[in-house]
N, C-alpha and C positions, 0 to 999 in steps of 0.2 A: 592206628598203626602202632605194632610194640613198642616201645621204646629198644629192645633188643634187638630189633632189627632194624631202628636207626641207628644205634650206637654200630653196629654190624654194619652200615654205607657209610657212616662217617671213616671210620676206623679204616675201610677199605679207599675210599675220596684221599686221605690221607697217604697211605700207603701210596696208591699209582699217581697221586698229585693231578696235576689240570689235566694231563693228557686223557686219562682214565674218567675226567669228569666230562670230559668235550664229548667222548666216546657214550657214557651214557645218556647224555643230552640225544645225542644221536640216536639210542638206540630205544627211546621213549619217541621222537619224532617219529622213527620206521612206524615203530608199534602204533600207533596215532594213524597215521596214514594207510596200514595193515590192514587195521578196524574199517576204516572210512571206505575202502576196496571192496573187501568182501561183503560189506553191505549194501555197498550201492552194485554189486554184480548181483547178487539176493534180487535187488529189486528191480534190476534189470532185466530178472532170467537170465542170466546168461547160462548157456546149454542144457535149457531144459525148452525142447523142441517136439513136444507131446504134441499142442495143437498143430504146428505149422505140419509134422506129418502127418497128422488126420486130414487139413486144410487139404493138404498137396495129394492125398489120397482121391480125397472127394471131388477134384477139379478131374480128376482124368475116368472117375466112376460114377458119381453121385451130382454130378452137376454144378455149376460154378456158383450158385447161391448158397450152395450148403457149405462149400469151398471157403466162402469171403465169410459168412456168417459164423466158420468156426475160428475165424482168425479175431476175432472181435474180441477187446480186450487182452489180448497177446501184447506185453512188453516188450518183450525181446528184440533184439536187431533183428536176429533172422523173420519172425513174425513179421516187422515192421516193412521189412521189405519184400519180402514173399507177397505180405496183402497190398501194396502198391503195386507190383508185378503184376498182381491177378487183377486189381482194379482197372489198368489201363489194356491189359491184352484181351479183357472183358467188353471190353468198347473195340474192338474190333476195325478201329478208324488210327491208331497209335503205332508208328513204325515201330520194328524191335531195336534199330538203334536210340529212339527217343525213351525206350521201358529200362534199355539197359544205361541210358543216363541218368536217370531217373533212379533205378536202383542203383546204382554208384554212390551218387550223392548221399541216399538213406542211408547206407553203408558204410562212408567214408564219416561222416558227423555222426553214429552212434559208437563206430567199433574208435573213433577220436578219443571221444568222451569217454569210456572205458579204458584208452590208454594212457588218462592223464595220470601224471603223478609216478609212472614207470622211471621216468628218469630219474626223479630224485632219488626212489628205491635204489636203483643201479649205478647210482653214484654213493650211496651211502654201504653196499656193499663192496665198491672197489676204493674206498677213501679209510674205510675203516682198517682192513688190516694195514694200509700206508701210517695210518696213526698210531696204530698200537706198535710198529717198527722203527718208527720215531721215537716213540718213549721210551723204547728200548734201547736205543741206542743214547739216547740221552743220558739215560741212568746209568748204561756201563759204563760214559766219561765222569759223571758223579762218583762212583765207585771207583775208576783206577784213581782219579785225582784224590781220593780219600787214600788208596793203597800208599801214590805219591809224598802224600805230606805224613805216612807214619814211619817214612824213612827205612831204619831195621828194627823199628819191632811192629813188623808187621802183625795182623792182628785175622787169621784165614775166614773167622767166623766174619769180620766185619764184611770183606770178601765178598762170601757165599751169600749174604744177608742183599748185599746192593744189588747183585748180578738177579738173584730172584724176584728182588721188589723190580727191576727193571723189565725184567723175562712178563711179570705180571699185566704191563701192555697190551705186549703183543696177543697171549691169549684173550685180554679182554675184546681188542680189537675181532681177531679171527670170529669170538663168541658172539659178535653185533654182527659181521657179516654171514655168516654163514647160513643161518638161518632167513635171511634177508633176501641171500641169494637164490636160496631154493622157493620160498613161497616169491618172488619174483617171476622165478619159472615159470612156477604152476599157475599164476594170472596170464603170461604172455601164453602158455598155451592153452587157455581156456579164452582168448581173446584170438588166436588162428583156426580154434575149432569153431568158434562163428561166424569164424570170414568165409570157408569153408562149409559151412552150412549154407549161407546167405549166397556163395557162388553156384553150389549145387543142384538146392531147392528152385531159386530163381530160372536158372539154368533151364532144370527141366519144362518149364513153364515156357521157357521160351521156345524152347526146340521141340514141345510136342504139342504145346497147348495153346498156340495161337490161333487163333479164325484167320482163315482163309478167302481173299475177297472171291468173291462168283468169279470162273472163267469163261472168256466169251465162246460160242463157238465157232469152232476152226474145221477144216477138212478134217485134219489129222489129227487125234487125240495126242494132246501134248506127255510126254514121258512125265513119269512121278519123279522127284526130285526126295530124297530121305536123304537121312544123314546130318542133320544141321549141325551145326556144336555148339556148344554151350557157351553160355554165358559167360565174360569175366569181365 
């Protein structure tokens, strides 16, 4: 590391005092846990759904072996429960309220486990500008009480100098959350678009693709019943 760009964070540490140091403490933790997210959704898959709709293609065209066998090796939540879905409606003996518990469960403990660690994000974006507003307001009573003790010769540069090193806070604050806040986003909505896949794929499975036990016969041909609805 330069040395000029340690004397450049000291110099700054300095400047905005503990507030501004707490605040990058924080915004090395985000950073940290940023990293830890986007790799473990990398290896997750998360919304990359290539095989589950070849999977889901070949259940309703190409037969339910080719269906299961392309799901093989699919990480993904959606995967993980699509190929569950199709394993049990494939046995043909499995109520569809026992498939759709069944996919609940798979769904509810992987799209979990990708939501860890949201919180602290989401609190480190709403604590942060509280703290850079703090230090702000900190430094302006530093500053009038300096205005205070020079009586009449006041001194405007001294002034402008406190109110800025104060003001400095707050932007640093705003500058941890902000970006915090939006790559925040963009993980909760790459975590709805797989609850969403996982409802829809499964869904279809249930409402088109289930085996039907033999019907006995009857006088009267019993009416078709269509229409099921999906899964949730």
């Amino acid at each position: 590391m330069p040395a000029e760009f340690v004397d450049d964070i000291a110099s700054f540490l300095s400047l905005g005092g503990p507030v501004v140091a707490l605040l990058l403490t924080l915004s090395v933790f985000a950073m940290a846990l940023i990293l830890l997210k986007v790799v473990q959704f990398w290896r997750e898959r998360v919304g990359r759904h290539a095989r589950a709709e070849r999977a889901l293609h070949a259940w309703f065209h190409d037969g339910q072996d080719l269906a299961r066998s392309n799901l093989e090796g699919d990480r993904s939540p959606a995967g993980a429960a699509l190929s569950a879905c199709m394993r049990l409606a494939a046995t043909g003996n499995v109520s569809k309220s026992a498939i759709e518990d069944e996919v609940s469960r798979i769904a509810l403990t992987r799209l979990h486990e990708l939501q860890r660690g949201f919180r602290a994000l989401d609190a480190i974006a709403q604590v942060a500008p509280l703290l850079g507003l703090f230090g702000t307001v900190l430094g302006m009573i530093d500053a009038f009480q300096q205005l205070q003790e020079a009586g009449n010769a006041v001194d405007p540069s001294l002034l402008a100098g406190g109110i800025w090193v104060a003001l400095l806070t707050t932007a640093t604050g705003l500058a941890v959350a902000m970006p915090v806040s939006l790559v925040l986003t963009w993980f909760e909505t790459r975590v709805e678009n797989e609850r969403v896949a996982i409802e829809t794929m499964t869904g279809a499975v249930l409402s088109r693709g289930l085996r039907q036990p033999p019907k006995q016969d009857t006088a009267e041909p019993a009416p078709l019943v269509a229409g099921l609805g999906h899964a949730h």
